[in-house]
Steps between C-alpha positions, in 0.01 A plus 500: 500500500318172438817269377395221195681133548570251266726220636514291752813264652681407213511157431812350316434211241892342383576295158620196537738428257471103540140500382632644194749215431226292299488271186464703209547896419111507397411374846769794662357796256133396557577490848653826519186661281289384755684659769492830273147485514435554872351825554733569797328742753752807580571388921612149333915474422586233254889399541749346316864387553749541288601186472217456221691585258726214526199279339550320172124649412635880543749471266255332243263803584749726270546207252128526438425829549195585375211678636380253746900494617492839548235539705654222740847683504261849563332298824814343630678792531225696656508305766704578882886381470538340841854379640308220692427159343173460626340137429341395777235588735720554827760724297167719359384499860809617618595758250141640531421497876198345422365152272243754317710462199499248170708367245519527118585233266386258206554146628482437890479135444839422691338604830687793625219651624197340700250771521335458181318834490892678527539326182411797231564417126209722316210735637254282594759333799585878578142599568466164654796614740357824573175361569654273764792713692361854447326728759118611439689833427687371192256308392261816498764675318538238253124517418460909483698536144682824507414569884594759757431455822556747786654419845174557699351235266784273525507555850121455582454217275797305632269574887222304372445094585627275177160456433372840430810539243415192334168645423645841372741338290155262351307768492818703241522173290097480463492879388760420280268213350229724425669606172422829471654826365761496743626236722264683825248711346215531680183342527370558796508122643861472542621789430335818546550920422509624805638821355362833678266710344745755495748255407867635465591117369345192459462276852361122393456256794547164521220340660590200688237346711621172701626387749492845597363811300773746387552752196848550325503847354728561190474626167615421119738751354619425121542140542621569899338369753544721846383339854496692775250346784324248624242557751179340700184484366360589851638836482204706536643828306598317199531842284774648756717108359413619170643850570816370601527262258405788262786747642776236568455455110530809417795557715728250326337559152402851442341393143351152616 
């Protein structure tokens, strides 16, 4: 059976509790809204240590606890309880194996951390952190909304030069552009119904045309968006791709 993914590596982001040690509750609460408003992908962990809730600010959260409090306390809490005080860049590196990771805070203006893109405090630094550290993979994921992709996708697309996934991740964004009914209805430019004439589900392609010719086959399913291939151009029995694409579908969703 065709298996579906949807994460990658997980990547650990940590609060650090000194950034929140700043002038005036305003400045902590509109700090922490901001970080409530990152629209965290689902292979990111956000973690906290306890130690947080020695802060003056926490306590005032529940002295002032209003809406806007409450959705703070909601946030905070959500997030991974971690033994580890992790505050710097070689104690993320070494809990995580790896220095894909970031940092969450509100002021990071006593220098604790030198990469300035690690420095997340709202959305637009988050996106600006994905754009930098992530693969082509999560990046592709973070551009199909609602996406599955299946492991011969993954697997094929992660076989092709940089370059080439570059231009299918473009070539996504610009169908997304377009406006239309849904995010990758076709039109026949970018994305075309490839479907068969005795079609047992829709097939749409993705036409992508430099630096090398391919076609993405996938379909929309109630707001879903299923890949399952990429493949050349050059192949000279295009219907047999479409086929496949067609029964791989069908396979993992019977009603697609």
């Amino acid at each position: 059976m065709l298996n579906f993914l949807r994460l990658e590596k997980v990547s650990d982001f940590f609060l650090i509790n000194e950034t929140l040690e700043v002038a005036t509750y305003e400045i902590f609460k509109n700090g922490l809204l901001e970080l409530n408003s990152i629209e965290k992908r689902g292979d990111h962990v956000f973690n906290k240590n306890s130690l947080i809730y020695n802060l003056d600010f926490y306590a005032s959260l529940f002295s002032n606890y209003k809406q806007e409090e409450q959705v703070i306390v909601k946030f905070l809490e959500q997030l991974t309880t971690i033994d580890e005080v992790i505050n710097t860049e070689e104690l993320a590196n070494a809990y995580c194996g790896t220095d894909i990771n970031g940092f969450l805070g509100i002021d990071y203006s006593r220098g604790v951390i030198k990469d300035q893109i690690k420095k997340v405090s709202c959305n637009d630094t988050y996106v600006i952190w994905i754009s930098n550290y992530a693969s082509n993979f999560a990046k592709l994921n973070a551009v199909v909304d609602n996406f599955k992709f299946s492991d011969k996708f993954e697997k094929d697309f992660q076989g092709l030069n940089e370059d080439v996934q570059e231009s299918i991740i473009r070539t996504f964004i610009k169908a997304k552009k377009r406006g239309l009914v849904t995010p990758f209805y076709p039109d026949t430019k970018i994305v075309k119904d490839v479907s068969l004439s005795n079609r047992k589900c829709t097939v749409l392609e993705l036409r992508v045309y430099s630096p090398v010719a391919v076609r993405v086959y996938f379909n929309e399913d109630n707001g879903h968006v299923n890949v399952v291939s990429v493949e050349q151009k050059s192949n000279p029995d295009q219907n047999a791709d479409i086929k496949k694409a067609q029964d791989n579908l069908l396979n993992m969703y019977p009603n697609a």
